[in-house]
C-alpha positions in Angstrom: 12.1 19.6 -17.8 12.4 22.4 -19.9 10.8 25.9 -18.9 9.0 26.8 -21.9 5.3 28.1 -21.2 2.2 26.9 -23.0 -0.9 27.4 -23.2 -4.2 25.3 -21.4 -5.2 22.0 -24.0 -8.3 21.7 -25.3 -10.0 18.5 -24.6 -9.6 16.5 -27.9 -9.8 12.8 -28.4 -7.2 10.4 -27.8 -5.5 9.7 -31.3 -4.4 6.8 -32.6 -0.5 5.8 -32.4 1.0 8.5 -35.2 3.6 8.1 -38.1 6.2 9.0 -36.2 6.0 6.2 -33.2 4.2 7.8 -30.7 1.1 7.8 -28.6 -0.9 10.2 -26.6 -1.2 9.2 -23.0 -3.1 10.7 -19.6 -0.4 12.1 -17.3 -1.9 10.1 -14.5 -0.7 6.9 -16.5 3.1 8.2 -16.2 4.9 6.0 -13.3 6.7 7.7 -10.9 10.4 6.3 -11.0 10.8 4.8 -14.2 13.7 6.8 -16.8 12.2 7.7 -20.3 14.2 6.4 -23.0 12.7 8.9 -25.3 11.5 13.0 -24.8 8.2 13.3 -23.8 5.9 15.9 -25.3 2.6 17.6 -24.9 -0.2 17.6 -27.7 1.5 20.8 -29.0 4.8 19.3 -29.7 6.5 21.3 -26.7 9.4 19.4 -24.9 8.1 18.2 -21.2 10.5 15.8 -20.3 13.7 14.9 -22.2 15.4 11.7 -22.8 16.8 9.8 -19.7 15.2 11.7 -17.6 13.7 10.1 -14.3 9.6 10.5 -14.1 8.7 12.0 -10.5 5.6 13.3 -8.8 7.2 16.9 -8.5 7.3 16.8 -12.7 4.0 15.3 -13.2 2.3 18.5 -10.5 4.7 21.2 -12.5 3.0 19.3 -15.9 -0.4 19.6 -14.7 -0.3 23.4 -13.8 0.8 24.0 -17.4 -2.1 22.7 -18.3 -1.2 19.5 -19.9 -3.1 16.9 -18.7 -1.9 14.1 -21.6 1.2 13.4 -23.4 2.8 12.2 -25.9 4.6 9.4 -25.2 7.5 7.3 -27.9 6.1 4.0 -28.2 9.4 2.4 -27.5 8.2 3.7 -24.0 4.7 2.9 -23.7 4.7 -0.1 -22.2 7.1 0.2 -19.6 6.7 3.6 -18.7 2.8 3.8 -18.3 0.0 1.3 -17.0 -3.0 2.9 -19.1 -5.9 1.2 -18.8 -7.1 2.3 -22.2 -4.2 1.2 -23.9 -4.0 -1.9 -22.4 -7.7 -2.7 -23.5 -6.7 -1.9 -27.4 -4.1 -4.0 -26.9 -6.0 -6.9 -25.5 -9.5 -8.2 -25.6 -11.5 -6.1 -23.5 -12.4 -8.6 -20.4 -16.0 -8.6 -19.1 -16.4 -10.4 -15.7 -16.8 -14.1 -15.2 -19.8 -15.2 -14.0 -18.3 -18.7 -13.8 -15.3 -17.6 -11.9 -17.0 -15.5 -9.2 -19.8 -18.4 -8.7 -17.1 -20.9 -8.3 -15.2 -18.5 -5.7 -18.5 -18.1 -4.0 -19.3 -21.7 -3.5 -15.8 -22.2 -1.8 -17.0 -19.7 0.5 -20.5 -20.9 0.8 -18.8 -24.7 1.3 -17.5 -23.3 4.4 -14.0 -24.0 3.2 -12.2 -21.3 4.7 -10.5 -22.6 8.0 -6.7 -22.7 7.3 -4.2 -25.4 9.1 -0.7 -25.1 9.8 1.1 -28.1 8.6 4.1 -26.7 10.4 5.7 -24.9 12.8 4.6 -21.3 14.0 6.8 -18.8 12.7 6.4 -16.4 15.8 9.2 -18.9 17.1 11.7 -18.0 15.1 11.0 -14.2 15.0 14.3 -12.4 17.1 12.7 -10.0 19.6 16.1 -7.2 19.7 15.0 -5.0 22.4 16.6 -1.7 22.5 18.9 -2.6 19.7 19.2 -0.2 16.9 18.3 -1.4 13.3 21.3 -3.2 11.4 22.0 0.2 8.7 23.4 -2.3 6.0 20.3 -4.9 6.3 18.2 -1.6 6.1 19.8 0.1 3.0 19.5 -3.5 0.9 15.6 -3.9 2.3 14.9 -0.4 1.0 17.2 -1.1 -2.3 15.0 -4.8 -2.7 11.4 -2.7 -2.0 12.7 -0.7 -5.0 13.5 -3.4 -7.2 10.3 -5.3 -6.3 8.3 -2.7 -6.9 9.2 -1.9 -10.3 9.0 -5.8 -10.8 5.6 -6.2 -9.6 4.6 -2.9 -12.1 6.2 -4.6 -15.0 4.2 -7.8 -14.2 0.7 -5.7 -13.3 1.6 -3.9 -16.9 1.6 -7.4 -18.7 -1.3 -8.9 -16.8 -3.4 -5.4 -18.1 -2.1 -6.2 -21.8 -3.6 -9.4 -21.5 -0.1 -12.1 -21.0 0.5 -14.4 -19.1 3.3 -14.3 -16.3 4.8 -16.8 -14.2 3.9 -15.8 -10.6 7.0 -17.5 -9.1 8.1 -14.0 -8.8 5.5 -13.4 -5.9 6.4 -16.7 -4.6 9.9 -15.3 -4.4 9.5 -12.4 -3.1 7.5 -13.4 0.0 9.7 -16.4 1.0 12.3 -13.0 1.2 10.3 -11.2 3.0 10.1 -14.1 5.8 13.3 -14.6 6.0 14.2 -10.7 6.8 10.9 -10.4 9.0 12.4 -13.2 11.8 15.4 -11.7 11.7 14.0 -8.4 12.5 10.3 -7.3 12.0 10.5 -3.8 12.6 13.7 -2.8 10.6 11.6 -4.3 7.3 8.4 -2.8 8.5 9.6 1.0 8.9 12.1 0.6 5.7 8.8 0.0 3.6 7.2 3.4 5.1 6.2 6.3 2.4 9.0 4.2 -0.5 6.4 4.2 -3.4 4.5 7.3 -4.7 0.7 7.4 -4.2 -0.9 6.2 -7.8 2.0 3.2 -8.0 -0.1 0.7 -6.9 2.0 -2.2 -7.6 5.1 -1.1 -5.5 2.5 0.2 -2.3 1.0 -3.0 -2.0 4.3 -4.3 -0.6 3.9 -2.7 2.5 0.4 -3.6 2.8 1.8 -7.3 2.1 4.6 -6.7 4.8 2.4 -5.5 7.4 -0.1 -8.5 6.8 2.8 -10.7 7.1 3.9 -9.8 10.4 0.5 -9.4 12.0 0.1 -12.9 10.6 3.2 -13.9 11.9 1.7 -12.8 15.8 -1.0 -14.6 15.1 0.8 -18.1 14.7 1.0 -19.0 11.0 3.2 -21.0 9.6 5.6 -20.0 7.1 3.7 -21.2 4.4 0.4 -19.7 5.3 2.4 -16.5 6.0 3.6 -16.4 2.6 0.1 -17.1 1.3 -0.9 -14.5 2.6 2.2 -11.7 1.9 1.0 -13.1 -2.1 -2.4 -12.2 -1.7 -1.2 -8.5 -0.4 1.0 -8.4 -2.9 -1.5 -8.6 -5.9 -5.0 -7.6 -3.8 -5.3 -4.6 -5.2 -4.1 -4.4 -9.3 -7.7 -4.6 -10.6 -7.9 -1.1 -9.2 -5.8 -0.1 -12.4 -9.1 -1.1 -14.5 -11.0 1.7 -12.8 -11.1 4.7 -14.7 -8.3 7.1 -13.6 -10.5 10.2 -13.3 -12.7 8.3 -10.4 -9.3 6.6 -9.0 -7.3 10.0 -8.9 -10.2 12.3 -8.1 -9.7 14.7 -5.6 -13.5 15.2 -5.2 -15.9 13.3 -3.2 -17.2 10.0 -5.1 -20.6 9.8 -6.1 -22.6 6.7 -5.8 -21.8 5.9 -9.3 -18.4 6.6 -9.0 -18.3 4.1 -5.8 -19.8 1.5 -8.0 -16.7 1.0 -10.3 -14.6 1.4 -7.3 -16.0 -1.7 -5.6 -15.4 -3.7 -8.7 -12.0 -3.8 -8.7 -11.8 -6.8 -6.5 -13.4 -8.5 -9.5 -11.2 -7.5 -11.6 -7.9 -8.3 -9.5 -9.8 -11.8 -9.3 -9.8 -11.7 -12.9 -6.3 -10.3 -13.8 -4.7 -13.4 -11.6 -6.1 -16.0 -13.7 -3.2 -14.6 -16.0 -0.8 -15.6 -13.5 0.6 -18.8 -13.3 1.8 -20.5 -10.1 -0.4 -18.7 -7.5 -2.4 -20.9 -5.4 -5.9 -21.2 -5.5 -6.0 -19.6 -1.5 -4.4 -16.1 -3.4 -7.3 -15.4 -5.2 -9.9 -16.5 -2.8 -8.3 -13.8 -0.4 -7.7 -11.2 -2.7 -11.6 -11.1 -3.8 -12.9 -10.7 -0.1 -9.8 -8.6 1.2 -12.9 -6.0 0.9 -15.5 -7.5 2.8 -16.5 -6.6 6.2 -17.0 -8.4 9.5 -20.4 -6.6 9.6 -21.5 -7.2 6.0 -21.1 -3.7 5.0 -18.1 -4.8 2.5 -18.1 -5.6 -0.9 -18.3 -7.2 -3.4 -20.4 -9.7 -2.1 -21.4 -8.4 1.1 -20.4 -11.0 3.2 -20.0 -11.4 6.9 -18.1 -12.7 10.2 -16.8 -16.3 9.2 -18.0 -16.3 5.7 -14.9 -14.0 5.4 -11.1 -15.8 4.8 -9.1 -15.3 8.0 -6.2 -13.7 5.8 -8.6 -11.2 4.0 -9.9 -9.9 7.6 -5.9 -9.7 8.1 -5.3 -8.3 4.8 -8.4 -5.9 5.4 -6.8 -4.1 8.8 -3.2 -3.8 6.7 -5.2 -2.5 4.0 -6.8 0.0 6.2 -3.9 1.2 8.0 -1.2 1.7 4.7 -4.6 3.4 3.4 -5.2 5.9 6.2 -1.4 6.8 6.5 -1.2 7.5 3.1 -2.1 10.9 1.3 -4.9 10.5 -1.5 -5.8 13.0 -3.6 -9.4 14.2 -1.5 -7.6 14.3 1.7 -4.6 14.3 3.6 -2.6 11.0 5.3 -3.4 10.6 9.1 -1.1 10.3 11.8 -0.5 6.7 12.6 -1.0 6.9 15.7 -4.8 8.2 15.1 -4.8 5.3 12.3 -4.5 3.2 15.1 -7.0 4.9 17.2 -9.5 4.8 14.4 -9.1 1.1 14.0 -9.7 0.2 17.4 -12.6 2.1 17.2 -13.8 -0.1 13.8 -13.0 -3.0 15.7 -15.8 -2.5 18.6 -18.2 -1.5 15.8 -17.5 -4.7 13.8 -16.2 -2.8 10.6 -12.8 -5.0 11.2 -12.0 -8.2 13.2 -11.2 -7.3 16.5 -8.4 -10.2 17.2 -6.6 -9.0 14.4 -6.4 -5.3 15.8 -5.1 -6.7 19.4 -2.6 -8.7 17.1 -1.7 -5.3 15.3 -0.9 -3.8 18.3 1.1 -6.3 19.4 3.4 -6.1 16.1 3.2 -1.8 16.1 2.3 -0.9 19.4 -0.2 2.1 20.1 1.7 4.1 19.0 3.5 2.8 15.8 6.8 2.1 15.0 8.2 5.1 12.8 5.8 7.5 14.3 6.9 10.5 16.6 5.7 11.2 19.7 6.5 13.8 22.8 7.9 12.5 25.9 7.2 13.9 30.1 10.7 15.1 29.9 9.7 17.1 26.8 11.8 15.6 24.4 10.6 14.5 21.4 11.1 10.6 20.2 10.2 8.2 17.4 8.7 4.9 18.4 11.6 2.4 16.7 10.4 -0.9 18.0 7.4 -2.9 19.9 8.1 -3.8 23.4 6.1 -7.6 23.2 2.9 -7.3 24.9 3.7 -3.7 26.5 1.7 -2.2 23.5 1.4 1.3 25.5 5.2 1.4 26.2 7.1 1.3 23.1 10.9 1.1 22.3 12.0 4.9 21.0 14.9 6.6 20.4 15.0 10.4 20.8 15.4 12.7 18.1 15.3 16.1 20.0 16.1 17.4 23.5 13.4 19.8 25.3 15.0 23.0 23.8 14.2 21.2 20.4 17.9 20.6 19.5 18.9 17.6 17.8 20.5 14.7 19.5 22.3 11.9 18.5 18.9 8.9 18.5 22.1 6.2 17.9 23.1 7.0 21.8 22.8 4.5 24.5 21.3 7.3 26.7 18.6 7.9 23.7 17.6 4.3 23.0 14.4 4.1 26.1 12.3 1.3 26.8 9.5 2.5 28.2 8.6 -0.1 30.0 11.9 -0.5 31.8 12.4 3.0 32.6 8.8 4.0 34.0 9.6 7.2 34.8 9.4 8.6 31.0 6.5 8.2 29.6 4.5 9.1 26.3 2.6 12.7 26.6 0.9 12.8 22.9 1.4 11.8 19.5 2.7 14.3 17.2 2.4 14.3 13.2 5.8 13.3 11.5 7.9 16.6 11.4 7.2 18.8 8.0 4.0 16.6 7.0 0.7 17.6 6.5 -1.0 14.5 8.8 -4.1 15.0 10.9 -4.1 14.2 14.3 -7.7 14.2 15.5 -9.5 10.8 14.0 -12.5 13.1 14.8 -11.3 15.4 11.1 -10.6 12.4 9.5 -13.8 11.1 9.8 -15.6 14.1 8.9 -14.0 14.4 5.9 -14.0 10.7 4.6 -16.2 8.9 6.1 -19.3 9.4 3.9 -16.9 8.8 0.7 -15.9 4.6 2.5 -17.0 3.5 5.6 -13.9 2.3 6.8 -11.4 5.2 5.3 -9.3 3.5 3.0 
């Protein structure tokens, strides 16, 4: 980016694509990751980005503080570089909800016809419990190379389901079948590669590790593999109607009026209503991704339902959803620690916010304290929690990081590898924030400063 100063923009109305192939865009609407093809300028004509040049977060802040808050953008660009909401409604017919679709969802529900079957074996007996074994470096690298390529994937297909075309969802199919496979041969390595991948407004790509985590909590709880890759699809695409709220209520860094609140709970309906672009998803995908939501104590929306009126994958789903959500910075507030992520959702569970069985399954799969999360050890060495230890939720698998004089160790050591449950005379002090973040630690802040803005912080 080039170093040229300019001056704060006036707020001027969005023109029309110009002469010369180009069209103004928000800056929120840039993705993170994706290479422009073409220079990007500001409404004055001054050089922002040049060609080839990768779109990060770090660009988009040092944009903002000049003052540019939209761009212009080559059209040869537009569509794969930015998911603009605008843009994709003068492109396509602007879609109002479906009163027919919504009632027909709603009388599955009301049918009572929301028990799920296995129609084959569970899953959980295939899944490779590895102990104190490290994670396998060259199945980690290609996970975190595949979460890469999927994500930009499922931002491509997000981007045509906006523009109003129809995609063949054999994609998703794909991609969670994957997902299975790696998950039995080792749960945690594909759970902690998907960790803090994708940047914050790319909701596409950060669905994924909502999908993932749903998966495997899914997986403890004895689905088959085809109901766990129902589910992993309806993770995968719960969330893309949130890309039809308007970006100055999805990006704000303020609190959210009541108003505001109001278009944010209607993106379930219009997820719900971007899927019926996309072929080859069963019928189960959407069902889930319109309650995913709800809450056990009716407090959810969009429909305000309750206990069993509620899919047993969107009350999975709704815990995952929670827990990538806490962990993960938004622009009003800093991430949480994941072990006080946990903390807070046991504490949902016993007020009925979230089902309780699928917390104690959650713990089971992450342990108290979470896998990829640091914590400080009796012996005063600090460790990161790299696997579950089965039903020992309290006594994780961790692998030093630090001695007690705060030096570095080598965490691929025999000696540094501890099962806490074996060796009972280590044992976890505290949870500690992940080294140069800016997590908070007390669930007690965290409320404070949330939870008037979503009763369960999301």
């Amino acid at each position: 980016m080039t170093t040229t100063a300019t001056t704060e923009q006036p707020d001027v109305a969005e023109p029309a694509p110009d002469e010369n192939g180009s069209t103004v865009v928000p800056l929120t609407e840039l993705i993170v990751g994706r290479t422009v093809r073409q220079p990007i300028y500001d409404l004055n004509g001054i050089l922002l980005l040049a060609e080839n040049t990768v779109i990060t977060s770090e660009m988009k802040l040092a944009i903002r503080k000049r003052g540019a808050n939209k761009v212009r953008v080559s059209n040869q660009d537009l569509k794969r570089i930015t998911l603009d909401r605008k843009l994709a409604e003068v492109s396509a017919p602007k879609v109002s909800f479906d009163q027919d679709l919504t009632r027909k969802l709603d009388a599955i529900v009301d049918g009572g016809l929301l028990s799920i079957k296995n129609t084959g074996p569970a899953v959980k007996n295939d899944v490779v419990f590895l102990g104190r074994k490290g994670y396998n470096q060259e199945q980690r690298q290609q996970l975190i190379d595949d979460h890469q390529k999927n994500g930009q994937a499922l931002g491509d297909m997000l981007s045509e389901a906006l523009r109003g075309e129809t995609m063949d969802g054999s994609l998703v199919s794909t991609m969670a079948a994957h997902y299975l496979k790696e998950m039995t041969t080792d749960t945690d390595n594909v759970l902690t590669s998907a960790i803090n991948q994708f940047s914050n407004d790319n909701i596409a790509a950060n669905s994924l590790e909502v999908a993932l985590l749903a998966m495997a909590i899914g997986i403890e709880m004895d689905l088959d593999a085809e109901n766990s890759r129902h589910l992993a699809m309806a993770g995968i695409v719960h969330d893309w109607g949130m890309m039809r709220v308007p970006a100055s209520i999805r990006l704000s860094a303020e609190r959210l009026d009541a108003v505001e609140m109001l278009e944010i709970k209607k993106h379930p309906i219009h997820s719900l209503e971007l899927l019926q672009r996309v072929s080859a998803l069963p019928r189960v995908v959407s069902v889930i991704s319109y309650q995913v939501h709800e809450r056990l104590n009716g407090t959810g929306y969009p429909r305000g339902r309750r206990g069993q009126s509620i899919h047993p994958f969107a009350r999975i789903l709704q815990v995952a959803d929670a827990f990538v959500g806490m962990t993960s910075p938004r622009p009003y507030r800093p991430p949480l620690t994941r072990y006080a992520a946990m903390e807070c959702l046991l504490r949902q569970a016993r007020e009925r916010f979230v089902d309780p069985e699928v917390v104690r399954c959650m713990l089971k799969i992450q342990s108290l304290f979470p896998i990829g999360s640091f914590v400080l050890l009796s012996d005063d060495t600090v460790a990161q929690v790299m696997r579950r230890n089965l039903d020992h939720y309290t006594q994780p698998i961790v692998a030093r990081v630090s001695d007690a004089n705060g030096e570095l160790v080598d965490r691929d050591a025999d000696e540094n590898k501890i099962d806490l449950h074996a060796d009972e005379s280590i044992t976890v002090v505290r949870a500690l924030p992940t080294p140069g973040s800016d997590e908070i630690d007390s669930v007690e802040e965290f409320l404070h400063s949330n939870l008037d803005q979503a009763p369960l912080p999301q």
